[in-house]
C-alpha positions in Angstrom: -18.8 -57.6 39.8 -17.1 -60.7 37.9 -18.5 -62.3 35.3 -17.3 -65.6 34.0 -17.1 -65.5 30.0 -15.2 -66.6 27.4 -15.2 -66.4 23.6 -15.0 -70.1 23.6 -18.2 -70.7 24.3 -18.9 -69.7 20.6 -19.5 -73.2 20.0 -19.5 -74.8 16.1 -22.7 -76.6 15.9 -23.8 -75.5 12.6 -27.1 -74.0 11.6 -29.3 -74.4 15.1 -31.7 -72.8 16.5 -29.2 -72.7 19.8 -27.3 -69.6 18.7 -24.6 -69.5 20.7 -22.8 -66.4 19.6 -25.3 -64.7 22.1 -22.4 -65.1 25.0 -20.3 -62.3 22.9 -23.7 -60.2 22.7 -24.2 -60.2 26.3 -20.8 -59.2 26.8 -20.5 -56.8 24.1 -24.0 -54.8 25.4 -22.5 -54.3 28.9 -19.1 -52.9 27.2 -20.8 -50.8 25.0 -23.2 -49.7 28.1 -20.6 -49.0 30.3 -21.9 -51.6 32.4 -18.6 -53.6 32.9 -15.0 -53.0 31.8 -12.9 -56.0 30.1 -11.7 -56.7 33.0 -14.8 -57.5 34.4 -14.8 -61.2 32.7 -13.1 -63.7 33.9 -12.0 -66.8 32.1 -12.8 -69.9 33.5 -10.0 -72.5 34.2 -9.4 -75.6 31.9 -11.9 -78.1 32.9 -11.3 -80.8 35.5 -12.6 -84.2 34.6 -13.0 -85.1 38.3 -15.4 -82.1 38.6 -17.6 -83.5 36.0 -16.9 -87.1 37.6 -18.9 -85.5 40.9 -22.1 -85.6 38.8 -22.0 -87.5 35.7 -21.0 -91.2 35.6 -17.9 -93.2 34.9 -18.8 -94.9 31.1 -20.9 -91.0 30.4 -18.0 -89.1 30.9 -15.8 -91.4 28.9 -17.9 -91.3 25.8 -18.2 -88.6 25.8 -14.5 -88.0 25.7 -13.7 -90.9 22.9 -16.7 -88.6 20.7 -18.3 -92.2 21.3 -22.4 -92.3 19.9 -23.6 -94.6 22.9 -27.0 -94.7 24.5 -25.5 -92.0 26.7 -25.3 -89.8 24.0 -27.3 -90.1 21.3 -30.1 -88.6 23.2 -28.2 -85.1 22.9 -29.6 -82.9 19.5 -25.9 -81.3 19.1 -22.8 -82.5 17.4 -20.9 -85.0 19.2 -17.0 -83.3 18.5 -14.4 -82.3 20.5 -14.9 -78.4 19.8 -18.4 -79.5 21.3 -17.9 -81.8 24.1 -14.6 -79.6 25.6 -17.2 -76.7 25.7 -19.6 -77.8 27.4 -17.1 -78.9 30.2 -15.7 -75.6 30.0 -19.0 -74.5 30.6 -19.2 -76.8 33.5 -15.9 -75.0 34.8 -17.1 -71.8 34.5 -20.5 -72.0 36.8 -18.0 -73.7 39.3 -15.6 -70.6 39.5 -19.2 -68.5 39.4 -20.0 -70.2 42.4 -16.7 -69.5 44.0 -16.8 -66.1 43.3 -20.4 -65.5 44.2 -19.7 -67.2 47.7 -17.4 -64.4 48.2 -18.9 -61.6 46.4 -22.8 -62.8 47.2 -23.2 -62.7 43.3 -21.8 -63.4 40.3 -23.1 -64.3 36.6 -21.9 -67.1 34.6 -22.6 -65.9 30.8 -23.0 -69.2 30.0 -24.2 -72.7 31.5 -27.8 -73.8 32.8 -27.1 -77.1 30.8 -30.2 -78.4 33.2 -31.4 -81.3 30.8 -28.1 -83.5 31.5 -28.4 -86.6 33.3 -26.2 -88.0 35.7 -25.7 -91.4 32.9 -26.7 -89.2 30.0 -27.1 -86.1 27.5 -30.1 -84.8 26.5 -31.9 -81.7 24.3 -28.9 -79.1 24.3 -27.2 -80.2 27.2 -23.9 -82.6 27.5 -22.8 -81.7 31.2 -24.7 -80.5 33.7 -23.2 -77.6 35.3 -25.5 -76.8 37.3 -24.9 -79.8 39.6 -21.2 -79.7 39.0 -21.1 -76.3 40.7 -23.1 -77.2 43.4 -21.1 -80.8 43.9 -17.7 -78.7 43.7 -18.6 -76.3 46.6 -20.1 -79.2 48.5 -16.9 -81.4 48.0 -14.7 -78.1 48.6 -17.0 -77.9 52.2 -17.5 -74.2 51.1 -21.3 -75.3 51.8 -24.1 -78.0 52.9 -26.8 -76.8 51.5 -28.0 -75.6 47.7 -31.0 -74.7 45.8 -31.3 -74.4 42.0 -34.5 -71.8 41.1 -35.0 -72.6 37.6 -36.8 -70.5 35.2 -36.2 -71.8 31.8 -39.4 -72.3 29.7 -38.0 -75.9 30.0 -38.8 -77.9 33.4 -35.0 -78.6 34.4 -35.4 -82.3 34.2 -32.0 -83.4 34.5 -30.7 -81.3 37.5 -34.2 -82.6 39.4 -33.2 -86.4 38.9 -29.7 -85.9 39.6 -30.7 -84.0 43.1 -33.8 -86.2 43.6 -33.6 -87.9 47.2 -30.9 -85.1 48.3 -32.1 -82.9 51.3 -29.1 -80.6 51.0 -30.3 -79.5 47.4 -33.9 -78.1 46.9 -34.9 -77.9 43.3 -37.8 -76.0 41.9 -39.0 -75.1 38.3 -41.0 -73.0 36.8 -42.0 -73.7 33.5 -44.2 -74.1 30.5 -46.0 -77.5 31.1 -46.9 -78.9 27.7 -44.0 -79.1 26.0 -40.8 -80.8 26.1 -39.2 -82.6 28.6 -41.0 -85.5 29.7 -40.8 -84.3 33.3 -39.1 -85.4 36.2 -40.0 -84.7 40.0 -38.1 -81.6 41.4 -38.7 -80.6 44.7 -41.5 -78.2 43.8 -42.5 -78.1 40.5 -44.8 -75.1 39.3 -46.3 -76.0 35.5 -47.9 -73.6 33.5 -50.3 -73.2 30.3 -49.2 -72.1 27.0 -50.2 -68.4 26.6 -49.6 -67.7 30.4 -47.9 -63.9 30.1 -46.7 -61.8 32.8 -49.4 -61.2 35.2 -49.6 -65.0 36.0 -45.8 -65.7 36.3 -44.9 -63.3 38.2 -47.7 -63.7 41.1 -46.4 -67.4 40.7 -42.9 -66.9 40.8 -43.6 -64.0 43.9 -45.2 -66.4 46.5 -42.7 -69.6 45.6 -39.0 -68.2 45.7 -39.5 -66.5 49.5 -40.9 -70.0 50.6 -37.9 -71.3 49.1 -35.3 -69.2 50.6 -36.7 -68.9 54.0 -38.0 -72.9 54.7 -34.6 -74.4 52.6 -32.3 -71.7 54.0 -30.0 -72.3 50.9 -26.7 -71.3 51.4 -26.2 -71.0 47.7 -28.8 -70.2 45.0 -27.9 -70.8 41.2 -30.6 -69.5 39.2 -31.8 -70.8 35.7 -32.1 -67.7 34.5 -33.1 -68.7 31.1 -34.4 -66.1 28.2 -36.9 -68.6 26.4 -40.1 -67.6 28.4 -40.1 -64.4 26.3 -43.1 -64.1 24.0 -41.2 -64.4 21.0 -39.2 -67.9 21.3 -38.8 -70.1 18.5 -39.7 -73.0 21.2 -42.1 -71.4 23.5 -44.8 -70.6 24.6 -45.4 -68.7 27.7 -45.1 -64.8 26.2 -43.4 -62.8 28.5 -42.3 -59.5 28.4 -38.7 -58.5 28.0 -40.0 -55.9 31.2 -41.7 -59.1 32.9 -39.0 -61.3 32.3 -36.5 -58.5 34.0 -39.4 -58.3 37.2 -38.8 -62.4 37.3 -34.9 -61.5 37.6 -35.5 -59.1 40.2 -37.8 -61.6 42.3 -34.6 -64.4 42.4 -32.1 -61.8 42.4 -33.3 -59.9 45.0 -34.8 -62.0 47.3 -31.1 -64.2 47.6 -29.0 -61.0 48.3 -31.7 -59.3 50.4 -31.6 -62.4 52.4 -27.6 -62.6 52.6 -27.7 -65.4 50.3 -25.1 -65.8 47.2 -26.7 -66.2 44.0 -25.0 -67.4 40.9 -27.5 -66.8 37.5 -26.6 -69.0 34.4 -27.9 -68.4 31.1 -29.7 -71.4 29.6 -32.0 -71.3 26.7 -32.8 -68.7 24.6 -34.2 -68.8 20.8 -35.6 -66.1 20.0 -35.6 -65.4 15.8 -33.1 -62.8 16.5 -30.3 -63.9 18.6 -30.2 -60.1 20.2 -33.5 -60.2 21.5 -32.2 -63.1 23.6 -28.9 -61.2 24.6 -31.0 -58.3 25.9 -32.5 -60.9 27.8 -29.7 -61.7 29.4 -28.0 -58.4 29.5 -31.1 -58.0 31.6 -30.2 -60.2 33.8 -27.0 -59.2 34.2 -27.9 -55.4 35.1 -30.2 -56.9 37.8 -27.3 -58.2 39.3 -25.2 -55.0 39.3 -28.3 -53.3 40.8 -28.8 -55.1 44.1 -25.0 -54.7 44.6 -25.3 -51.1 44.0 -22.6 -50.8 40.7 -25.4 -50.3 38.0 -24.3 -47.0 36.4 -26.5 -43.8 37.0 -27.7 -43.2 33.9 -29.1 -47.1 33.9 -30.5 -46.8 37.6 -33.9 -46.5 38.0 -36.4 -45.6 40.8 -38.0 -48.7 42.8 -40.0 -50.5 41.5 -39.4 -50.5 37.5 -37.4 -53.1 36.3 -34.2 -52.3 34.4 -34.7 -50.6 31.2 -35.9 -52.6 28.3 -36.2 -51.5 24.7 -40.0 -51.5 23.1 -41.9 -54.4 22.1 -42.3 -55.6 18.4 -45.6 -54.7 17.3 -45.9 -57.9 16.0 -44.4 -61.3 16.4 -42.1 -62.1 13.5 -42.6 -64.9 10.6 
């Protein structure tokens, strides 16, 4: 299986709750697992501006460029450099060569991207380019495909990636998220909101009866999946309280269901803030041995009988200070 990494992604933003130095976890636990070999990461190729161009606008793009504070993108809550703003395009790059590879391979993981709070005209939260659409755009442009949907499952409703796809019958968009937080929310294509507190139990039947209605009525011919780790019960900005176990039963639902179905599926990380930046890693290492079960390379002494999820280290007894 390819994944698309690289240590670039360590991005300087200072002291932030967005730790991004869990990319090299999530690699370094599937190493030291035995999960994947070096090789198994793939680099993504220097950004294209005309990518981003397929998604984002004209004067967006260029401020961002020029490190220019603008209405466009003063609504973004990181650092407006060029470390910054060249890494979120790479991050852009990277779901697009996920999305190649997964069309070939039915799936591979970007570790890295889900940026779904970009607008086409401007940034927002954490997010400067949305890659999500950019991937989708590129295979479009590249006629690779017609028809997309993005299954997010972020704690955050993916506002940006719904108003960029709104009115667009080739791209079905659906969210699942915790309802009374931030953003304010746009319309996706089905939108499932849930109360604060809502654990396992409730997700999961939720999530169960809307991704098969998805997948068989859209007939996608590519699925990128918000796999984000911030529904877990400890998040520094959430509220839902999953399970590390329940969150790797949500990855087995979207993961699953695509390849089961034939169809490619490319997850990408997106938020994660948990106190400890490894809880969130395992999170998405999670994620990431889903994928190498369905296509059968998850190493014996992972595997487990149908229908546990893949293995997941205890629960705190108690939710940290």
């Amino acid at each position: 299986m390819r994944f698309v990494y690289s240590d670039r992604y360590k991005l300087d933003i200072g002291a932030h709750v967005f730790q991004t130095e869990k990319y090299a976890l999530v690699r370094d636990n599937l190493l030291a697992a035995n999960q994947a070999v070096p090789a198994d990461f793939i680099e993504p190729p220097e950004p294209n501006l005309d990518d981003i161009r397929l998604v984002h606008t004209k004067e967006y793009v260029d401020d961002m460029v020029n490190l220019r504070w603008s209405p466009r993108t003063v609504r973004s809550e990181l650092p407006l450099t060029t470390e910054v703003v060249q890494g979120f395009m790479l991050f852009a790059s990277g779901t697009v060569a996920a999305c190649r590879f997964a069309l070939e391979d039915k799936v591979s993981m970007h570790i890295g991207g889900g940026f779904h709070h970009a607008f086409a005209d401007h940034g927002e939260g954490f997010c400067y380019v949305n890659d999500i659409a950019v991937g989708i755009r590129k295979m479009q442009q590249e006629k690779r495909i017609e028809r997309a949907a993005v299954i997010d499952c972020d704690l955050h409703q993916g506002n940006g990636t719904a108003r960029i796809f709104q009115g667009d019958a080739s791209v079905h968009t659906f969210s699942i998220h915790q309802e009374h937080v931030y953003p304010i929310k746009e319309r996706s294509d089905l939108d499932i909101g849930l109360d604060d507190e809502t654990g396992d139990d409730v997700y999961l039947e939720q999530l169960q009866g809307a991704v098969p209605r998805i997948l068989t009525n859209h007939k996608p011919e590519l699925v990128v999946y918000v796999a984000g780790a911030d529904p877990y019960r400890y998040d520094q900005l959430g509220g839902l309280r999953l399970t590390k176990r329940g969150l790797a039963f949500r990855d087995r639902i979207v993961i699953e269901g695509c390849y089961k179905r034939g169809i490619p599926v490319v997850p990408v990380t997106a938020g994660g803030y948990a106190l400890d930046p490894k809880d969130t890693a395992e999170v998405h290492t999670n994620t990431a041995r889903e994928c190498l079960r369905v296509l059968g390379q998850l190493r014996p002494v992972e595997k487990l009988a149908e229908p546990s999820p893949p293995p997941v280290p205890p629960e705190p007894e108690h939710q940290p200070s």
